[in-house]
C-alpha positions as CSV (number, residue, x, y, z in Angstrom):
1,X,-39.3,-0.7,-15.8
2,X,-39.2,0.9,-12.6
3,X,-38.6,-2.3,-10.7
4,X,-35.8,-2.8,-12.9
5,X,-33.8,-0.2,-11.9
6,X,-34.7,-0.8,-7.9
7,X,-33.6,-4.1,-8.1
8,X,-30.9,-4.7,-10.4
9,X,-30.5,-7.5,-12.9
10,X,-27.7,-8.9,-13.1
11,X,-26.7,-10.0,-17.0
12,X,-24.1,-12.5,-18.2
13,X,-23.7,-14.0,-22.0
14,X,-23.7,-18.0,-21.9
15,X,-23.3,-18.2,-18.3
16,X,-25.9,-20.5,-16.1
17,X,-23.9,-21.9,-13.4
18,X,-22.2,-20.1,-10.2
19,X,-18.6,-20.8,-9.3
20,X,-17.5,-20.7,-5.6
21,X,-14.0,-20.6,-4.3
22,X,-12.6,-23.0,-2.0
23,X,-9.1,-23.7,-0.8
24,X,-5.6,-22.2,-0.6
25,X,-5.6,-18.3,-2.1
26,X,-3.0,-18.7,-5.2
27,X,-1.1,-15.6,-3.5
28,X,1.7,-15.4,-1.4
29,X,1.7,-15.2,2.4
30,X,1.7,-11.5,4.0
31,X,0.0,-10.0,0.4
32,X,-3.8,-9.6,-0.3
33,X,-5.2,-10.1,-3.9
34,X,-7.4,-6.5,-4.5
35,X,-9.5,-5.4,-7.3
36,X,-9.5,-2.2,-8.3
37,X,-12.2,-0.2,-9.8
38,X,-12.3,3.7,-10.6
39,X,-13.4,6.2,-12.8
40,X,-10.2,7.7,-14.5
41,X,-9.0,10.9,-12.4
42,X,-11.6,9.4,-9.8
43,X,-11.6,7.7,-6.5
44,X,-10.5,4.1,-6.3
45,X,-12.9,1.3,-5.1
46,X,-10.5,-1.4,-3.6
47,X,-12.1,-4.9,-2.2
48,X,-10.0,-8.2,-1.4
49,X,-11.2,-10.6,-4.3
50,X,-9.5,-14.3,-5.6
51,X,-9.5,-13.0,-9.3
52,X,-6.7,-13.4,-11.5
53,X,-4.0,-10.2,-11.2
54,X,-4.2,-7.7,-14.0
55,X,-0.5,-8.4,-15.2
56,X,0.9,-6.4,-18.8
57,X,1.2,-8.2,-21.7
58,X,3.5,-7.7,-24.7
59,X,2.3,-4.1,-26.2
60,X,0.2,-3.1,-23.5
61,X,0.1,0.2,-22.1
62,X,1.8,-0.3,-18.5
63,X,0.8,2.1,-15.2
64,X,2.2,2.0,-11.7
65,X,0.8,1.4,-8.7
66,X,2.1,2.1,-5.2
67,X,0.7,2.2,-1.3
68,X,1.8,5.3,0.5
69,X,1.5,5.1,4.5
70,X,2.6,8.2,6.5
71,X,4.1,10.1,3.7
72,X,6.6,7.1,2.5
73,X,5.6,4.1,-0.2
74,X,5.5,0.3,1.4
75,X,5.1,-1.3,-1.9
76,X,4.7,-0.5,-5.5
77,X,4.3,-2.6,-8.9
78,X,2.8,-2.3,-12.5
79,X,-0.4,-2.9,-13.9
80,X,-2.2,-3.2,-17.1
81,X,-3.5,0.4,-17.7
82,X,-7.1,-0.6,-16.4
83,X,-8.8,1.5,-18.2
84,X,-7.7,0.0,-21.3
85,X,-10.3,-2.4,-23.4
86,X,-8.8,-4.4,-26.4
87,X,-11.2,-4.7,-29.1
88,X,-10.3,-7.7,-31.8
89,X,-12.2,-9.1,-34.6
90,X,-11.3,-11.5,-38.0
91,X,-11.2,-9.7,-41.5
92,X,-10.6,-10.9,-44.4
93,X,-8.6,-14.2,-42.9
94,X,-7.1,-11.5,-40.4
95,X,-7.2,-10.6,-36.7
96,X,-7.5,-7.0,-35.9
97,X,-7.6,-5.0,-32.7
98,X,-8.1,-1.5,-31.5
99,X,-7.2,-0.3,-28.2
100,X,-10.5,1.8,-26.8
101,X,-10.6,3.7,-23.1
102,X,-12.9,2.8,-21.4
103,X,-14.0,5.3,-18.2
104,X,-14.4,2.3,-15.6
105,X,-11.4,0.9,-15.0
106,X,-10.5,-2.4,-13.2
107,X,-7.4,-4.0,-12.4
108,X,-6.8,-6.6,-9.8
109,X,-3.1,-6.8,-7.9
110,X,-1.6,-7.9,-4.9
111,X,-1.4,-5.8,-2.2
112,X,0.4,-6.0,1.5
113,X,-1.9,-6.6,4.4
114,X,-1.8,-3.5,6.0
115,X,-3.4,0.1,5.2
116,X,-2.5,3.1,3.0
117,X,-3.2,4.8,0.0
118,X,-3.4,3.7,-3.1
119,X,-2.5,5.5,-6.2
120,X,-2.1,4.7,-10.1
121,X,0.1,6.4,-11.7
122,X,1.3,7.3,-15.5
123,X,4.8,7.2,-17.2
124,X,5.5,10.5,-16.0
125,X,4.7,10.1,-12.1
126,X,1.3,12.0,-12.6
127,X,-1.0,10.5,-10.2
128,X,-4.3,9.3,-12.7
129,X,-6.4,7.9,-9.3
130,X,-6.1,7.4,-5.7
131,X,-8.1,5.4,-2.6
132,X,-7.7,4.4,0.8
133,X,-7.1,0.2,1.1
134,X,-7.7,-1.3,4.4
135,X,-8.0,-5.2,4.2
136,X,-9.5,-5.3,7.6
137,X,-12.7,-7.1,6.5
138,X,-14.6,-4.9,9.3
139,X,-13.9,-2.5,7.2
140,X,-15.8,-3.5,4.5
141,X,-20.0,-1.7,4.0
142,X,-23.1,-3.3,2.8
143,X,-22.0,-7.1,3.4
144,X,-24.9,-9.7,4.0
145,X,-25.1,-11.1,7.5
146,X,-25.4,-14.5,6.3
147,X,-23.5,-16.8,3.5
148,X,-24.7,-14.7,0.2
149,X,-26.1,-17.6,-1.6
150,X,-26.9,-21.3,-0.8
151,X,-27.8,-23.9,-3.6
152,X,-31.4,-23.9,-2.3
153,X,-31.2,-20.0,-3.4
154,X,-30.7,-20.7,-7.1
155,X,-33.3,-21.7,-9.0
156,X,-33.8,-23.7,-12.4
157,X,-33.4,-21.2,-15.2
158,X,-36.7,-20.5,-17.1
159,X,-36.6,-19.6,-20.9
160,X,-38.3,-16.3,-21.6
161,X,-37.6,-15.9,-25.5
162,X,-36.6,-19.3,-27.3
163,X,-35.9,-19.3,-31.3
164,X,-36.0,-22.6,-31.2
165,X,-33.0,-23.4,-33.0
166,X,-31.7,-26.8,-33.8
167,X,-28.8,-28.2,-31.8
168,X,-26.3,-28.1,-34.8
169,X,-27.7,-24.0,-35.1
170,X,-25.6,-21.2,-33.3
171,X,-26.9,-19.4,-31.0
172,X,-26.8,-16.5,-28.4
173,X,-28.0,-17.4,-24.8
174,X,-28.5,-14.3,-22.8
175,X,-29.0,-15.1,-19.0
176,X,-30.5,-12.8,-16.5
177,X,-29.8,-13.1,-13.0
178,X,-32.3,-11.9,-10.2
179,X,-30.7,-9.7,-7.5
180,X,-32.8,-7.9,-4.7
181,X,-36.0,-10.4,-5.2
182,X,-37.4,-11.6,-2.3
183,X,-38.7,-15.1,-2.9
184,X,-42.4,-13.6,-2.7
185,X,-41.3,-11.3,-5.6
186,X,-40.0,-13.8,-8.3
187,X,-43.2,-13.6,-10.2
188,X,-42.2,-9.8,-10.7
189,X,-38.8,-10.9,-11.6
190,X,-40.3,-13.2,-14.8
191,X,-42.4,-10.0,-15.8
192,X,-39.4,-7.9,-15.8
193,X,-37.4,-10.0,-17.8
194,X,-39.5,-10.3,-20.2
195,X,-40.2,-6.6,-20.8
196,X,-36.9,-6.0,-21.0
197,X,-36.1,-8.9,-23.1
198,X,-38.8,-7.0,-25.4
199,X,-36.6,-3.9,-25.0
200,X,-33.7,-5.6,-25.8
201,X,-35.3,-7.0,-28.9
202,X,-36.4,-3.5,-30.2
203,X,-32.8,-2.4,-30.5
204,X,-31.7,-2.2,-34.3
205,X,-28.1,-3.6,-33.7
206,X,-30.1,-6.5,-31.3
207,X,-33.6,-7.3,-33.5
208,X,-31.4,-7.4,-36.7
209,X,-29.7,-10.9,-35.0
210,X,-33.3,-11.7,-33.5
211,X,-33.8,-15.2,-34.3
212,X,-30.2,-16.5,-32.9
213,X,-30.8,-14.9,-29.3
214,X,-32.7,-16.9,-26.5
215,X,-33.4,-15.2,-23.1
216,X,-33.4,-16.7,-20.0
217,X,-34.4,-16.0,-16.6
218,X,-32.3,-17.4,-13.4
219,X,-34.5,-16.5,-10.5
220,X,-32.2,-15.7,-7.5
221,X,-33.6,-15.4,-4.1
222,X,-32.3,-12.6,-1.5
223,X,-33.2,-12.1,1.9
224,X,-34.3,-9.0,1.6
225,X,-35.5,-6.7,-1.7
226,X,-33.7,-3.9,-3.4
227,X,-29.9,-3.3,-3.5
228,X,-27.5,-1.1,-1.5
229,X,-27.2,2.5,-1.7
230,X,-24.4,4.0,0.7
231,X,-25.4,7.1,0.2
232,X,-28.7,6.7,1.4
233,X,-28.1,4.7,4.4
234,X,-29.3,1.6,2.8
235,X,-28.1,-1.4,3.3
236,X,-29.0,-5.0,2.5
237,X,-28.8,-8.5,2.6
238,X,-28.9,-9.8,-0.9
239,X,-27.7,-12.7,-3.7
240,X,-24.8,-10.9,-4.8
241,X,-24.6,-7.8,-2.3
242,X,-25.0,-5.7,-5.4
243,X,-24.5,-1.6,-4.2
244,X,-25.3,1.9,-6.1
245,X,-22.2,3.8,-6.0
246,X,-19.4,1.6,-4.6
247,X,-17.2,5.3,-5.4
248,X,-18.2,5.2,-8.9
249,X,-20.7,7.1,-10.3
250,X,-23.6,5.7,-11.9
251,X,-22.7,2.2,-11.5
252,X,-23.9,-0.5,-9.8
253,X,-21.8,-3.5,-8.9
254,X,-21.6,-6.4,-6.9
255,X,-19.8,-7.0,-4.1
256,X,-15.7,-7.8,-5.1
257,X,-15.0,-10.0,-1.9
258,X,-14.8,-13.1,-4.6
């Protein structure tokens, strides 16, 4: 599974199709959407993106945010605590939920376009993460030199495990996404979906729902193989300019830029 790990696989639930953005940016003028991802008590990661803003909601746990520039703040707002997961599930005819912490956080907020530090605060001022924002694309590492995907790059999904359930049957579609294949290495993307769709499978909370899961493979192709890795002075031109590191330990992640 060494391959695996050198050129990541990208995993989503139910998901076959890639959605682009076109148009206006549903933000106001002067601002500049940013998602925000840290470790808690860590370095922020902070790339322009399109997502929707991480905005409270009733109950929530709240945290403020605020860019500092020369020792003085130029803006500040709130946040849903990032780091935050809600949980939910139906019991008994009732909906439950547990709040868990998860140590990634993300957030996405709307920044002004101009560059500072960032820093997420807690009720009582304490500062829980911080990170330099710049939204000078040039300032951005590890992009592709080239559109990152075209249709011609996407190829017709290939099913690796089928339980060949009936179309009134549920069932669990698990969709693996090549990243860091070459088009000459596709044939070694199939092989490592499939062992680790027989991983997968060997996992007691996974083999005990078995027969509702099918596994499919979405060959990708990028330019060139592998992923980024900053801190090796690698960088290239892939699917999803997916990077080791991106300041967070011992993740990889794609590229935020939408």
């Amino acid at each position: 599974m060494a391959r695996v790990l050198a050129n990541a696989l990208m995993v989503t639930v139910c998901t076959l199709g890639l959605v682009g953005c076109a148009g206006e940016l549903p933000f106001p003028v002067g601002l500049v959407r940013a998602r925000v991802l840290s470790e808690r008590d860590g370095a922020l990661r902070i790339v322009p993106t399109v997502g929707d803003l991480t905005l409270p909601r009733e109950g929530e746990a709240v945290l403020r945010w605020r860019l500092v520039e020369g020792g003085g703040e130029v803006s500040s707002g709130v946040l849903a605590d990032p780091w935050a997961v809600r949980h939910e599930w139906v019991e008994d005819g009732a909906l439950h939920g547990v709040v868990l912490a998860a140590h990634v956080g993300d957030g996405v907020i709307d920044l002004p376009a101009r560059a500072g530090t960032l820093e997420i605060l807690d009720d009582t001022g304490r500062v829980l993460a911080s990170g330099a924002w710049d939204p000078d694309p040039a300032s951005e590492t590890g992009r592709a030199t080239a559109p990152l995907l075209t249709d011609a790059d996407v190829r017709d999904p290939e099913k690796i495990v089928d339980h060949h359930a009936s179309a009134d049957e549920i069932s669990i579609d698990l969709a693996i996404l090549a990243e860091g294949y070459t088009e000459a290495e596709l044939d070694q993307f199939r092989t490592d979906v499939a062992a680790l769709a027989r991983a997968l499978m060997l996992q007691p909370d996974v083999s005990a729902h078995h027969g509702l899961i099918n596994v499919w493979a979405v060959p990708v192709v990028s330019r060139d193989s592998g992923i980024d890795d900053p801190a090796r002075g690698v960088s290239v031109d892939t699917a999803f300019d997916v990077s080791y590191g991106r300041d967070v330990e011992r993740c990889i992640l794609p590229s935020m830029d939408g």
